[in-house]
C-alpha positions in Angstrom: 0.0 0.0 0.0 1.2 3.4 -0.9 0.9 6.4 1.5 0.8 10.5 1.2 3.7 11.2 1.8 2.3 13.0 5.4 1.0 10.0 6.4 4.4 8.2 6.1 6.2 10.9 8.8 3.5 12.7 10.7 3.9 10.2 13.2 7.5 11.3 14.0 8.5 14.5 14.6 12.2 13.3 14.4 12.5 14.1 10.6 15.9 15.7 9.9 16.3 17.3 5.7 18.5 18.8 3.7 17.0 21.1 1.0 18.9 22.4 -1.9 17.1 24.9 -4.8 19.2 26.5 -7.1 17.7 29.2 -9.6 20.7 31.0 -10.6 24.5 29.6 -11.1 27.7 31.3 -11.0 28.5 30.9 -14.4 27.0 29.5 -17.9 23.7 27.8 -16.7 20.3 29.3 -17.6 18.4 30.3 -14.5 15.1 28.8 -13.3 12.4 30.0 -11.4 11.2 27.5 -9.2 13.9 25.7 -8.0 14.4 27.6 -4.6 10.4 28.6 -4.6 9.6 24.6 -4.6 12.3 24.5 -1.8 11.5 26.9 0.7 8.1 26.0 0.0 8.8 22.5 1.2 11.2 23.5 4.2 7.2 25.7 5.4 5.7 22.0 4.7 8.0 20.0 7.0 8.0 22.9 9.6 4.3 23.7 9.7 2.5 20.8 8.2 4.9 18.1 9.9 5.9 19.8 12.7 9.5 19.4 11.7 12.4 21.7 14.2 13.8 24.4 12.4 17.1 22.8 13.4 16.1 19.8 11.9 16.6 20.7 8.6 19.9 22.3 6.5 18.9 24.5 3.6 21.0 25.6 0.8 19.7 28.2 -1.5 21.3 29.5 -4.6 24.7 31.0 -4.2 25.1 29.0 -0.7 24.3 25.6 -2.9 28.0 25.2 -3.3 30.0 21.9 -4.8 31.6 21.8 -1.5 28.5 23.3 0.9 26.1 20.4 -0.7 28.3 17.7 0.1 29.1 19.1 3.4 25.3 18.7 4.3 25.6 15.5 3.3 27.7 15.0 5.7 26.4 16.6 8.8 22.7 14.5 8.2 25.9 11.6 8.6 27.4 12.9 11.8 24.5 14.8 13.5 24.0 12.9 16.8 20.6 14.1 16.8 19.6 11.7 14.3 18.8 8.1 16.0 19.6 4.9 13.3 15.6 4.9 11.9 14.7 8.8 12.4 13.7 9.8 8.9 15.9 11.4 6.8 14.4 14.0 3.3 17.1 15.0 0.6 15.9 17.5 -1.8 17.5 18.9 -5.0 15.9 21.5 -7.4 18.2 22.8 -10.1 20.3 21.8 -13.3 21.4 18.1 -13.6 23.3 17.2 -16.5 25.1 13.7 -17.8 28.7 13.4 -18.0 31.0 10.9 -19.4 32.3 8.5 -17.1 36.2 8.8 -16.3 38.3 6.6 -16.9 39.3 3.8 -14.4 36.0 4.5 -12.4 35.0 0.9 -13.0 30.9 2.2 -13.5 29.8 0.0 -16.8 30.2 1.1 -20.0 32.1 4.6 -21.0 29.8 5.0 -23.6 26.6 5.3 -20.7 27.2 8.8 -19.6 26.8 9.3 -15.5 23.7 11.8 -14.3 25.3 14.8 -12.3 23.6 17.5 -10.6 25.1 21.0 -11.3 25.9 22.7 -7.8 25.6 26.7 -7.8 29.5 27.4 -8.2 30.0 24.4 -11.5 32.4 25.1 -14.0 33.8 28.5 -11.9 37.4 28.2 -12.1 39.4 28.9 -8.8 42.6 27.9 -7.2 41.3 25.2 -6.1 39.8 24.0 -9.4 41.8 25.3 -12.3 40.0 23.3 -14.6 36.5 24.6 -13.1 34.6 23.2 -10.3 33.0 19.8 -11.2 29.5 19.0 -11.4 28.3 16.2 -8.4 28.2 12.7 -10.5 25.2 10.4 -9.3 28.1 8.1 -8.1 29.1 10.4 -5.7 25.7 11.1 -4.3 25.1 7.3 -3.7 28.4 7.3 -1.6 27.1 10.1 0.4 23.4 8.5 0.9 25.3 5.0 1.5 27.8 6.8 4.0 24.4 8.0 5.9 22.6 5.2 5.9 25.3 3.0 7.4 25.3 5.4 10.4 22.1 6.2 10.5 19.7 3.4 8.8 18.4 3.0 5.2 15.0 5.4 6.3 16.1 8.1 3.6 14.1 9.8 1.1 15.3 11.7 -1.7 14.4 13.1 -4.9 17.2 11.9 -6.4 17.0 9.3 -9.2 19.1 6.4 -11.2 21.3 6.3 -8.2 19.2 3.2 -7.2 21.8 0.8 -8.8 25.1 2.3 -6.6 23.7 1.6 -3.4 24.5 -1.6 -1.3 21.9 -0.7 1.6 18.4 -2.4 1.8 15.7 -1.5 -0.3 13.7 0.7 2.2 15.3 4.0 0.5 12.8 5.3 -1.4 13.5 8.0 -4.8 10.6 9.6 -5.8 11.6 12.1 -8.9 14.2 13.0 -11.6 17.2 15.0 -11.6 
């Protein structure tokens, strides 16, 4: 049986998210309009409709939707000790994806199957640290991540992240609901 999405966490008010909406990049992307609308519109969801702590949930909007600020909240849904192995866990992503080739000696298939990437806010700016240009996130990547949380915290994530399905080695309770 399928449920509203409510109905699956209104019984918990132990829901920890991260929400990411990018309308406008830093460089060479074409902006969109709802991307951090259909964010902050969820983060009001969780908080009114679900109850869901303020400090429950990481949001990164636009310019603050960095390559290196999106995988850092990644990482703190991993190491927050507020989260109990179970408590549900919501990624969202609103913005450019794109498909990349796969590099060489990455061992994923086929080169000739490009890899799904979501475009951060700062992709393709060149700084010191990225000469080259700041990389877009590969799918790959972001099923490390979701793997990396659910070994500390359980497999009780939600995301609306797709195709990453096939990199994870967790149980099937993760649930993607939408395309990048």
């Amino acid at each position: 049986m399928i449920l509203p999405f409510d109905a699956v966490f209104s019984e918990t008010p132990r829901l920890f998210a991260l929400i990411i909406g990018i309308n406008v990049y830093k460089i060479k992307h074409k902006a969109l309009l709802g991307a951090v609308p259909d964010g902050k519109a969820f983060e009001t969801y969780l908080m009114k409709r679900l109850r869901v702590p303020k400090d429950h949930i990481i949001t990164l909007f636009n310019d603050e939707a960095t390559r290196t600020e999106i995988i850092k909240g990644f990482r703190k849904l991993r190491d927050n000790p507020k989260i109990k192995e179970g408590d549900p866990i919501f990624i969202f992503f609103a913005g450019h994806g794109s498909q990349k080739s796969v590099p060489p000696g990455w061992g994923l298939g086929s080169p000739n199957v490009p890899m799904e990437v979501i475009l951060p806010y700062d992709c393709g700016a060149v700084n010191k640290e990225n000469p080259k240009g700041v990389e877009p996130i590969p799918d790959h990547t972001i099923g490390i991540l979701i793997d990396e949380i659910a070994a500390k915290k359980g497999t009780n994530i939600v995301s609306t992240f797709c195709d990453l399905l096939k990199y994870f080695s967790f149980s099937p309770r993760l649930h993607i609901d939408c395309c990048i």
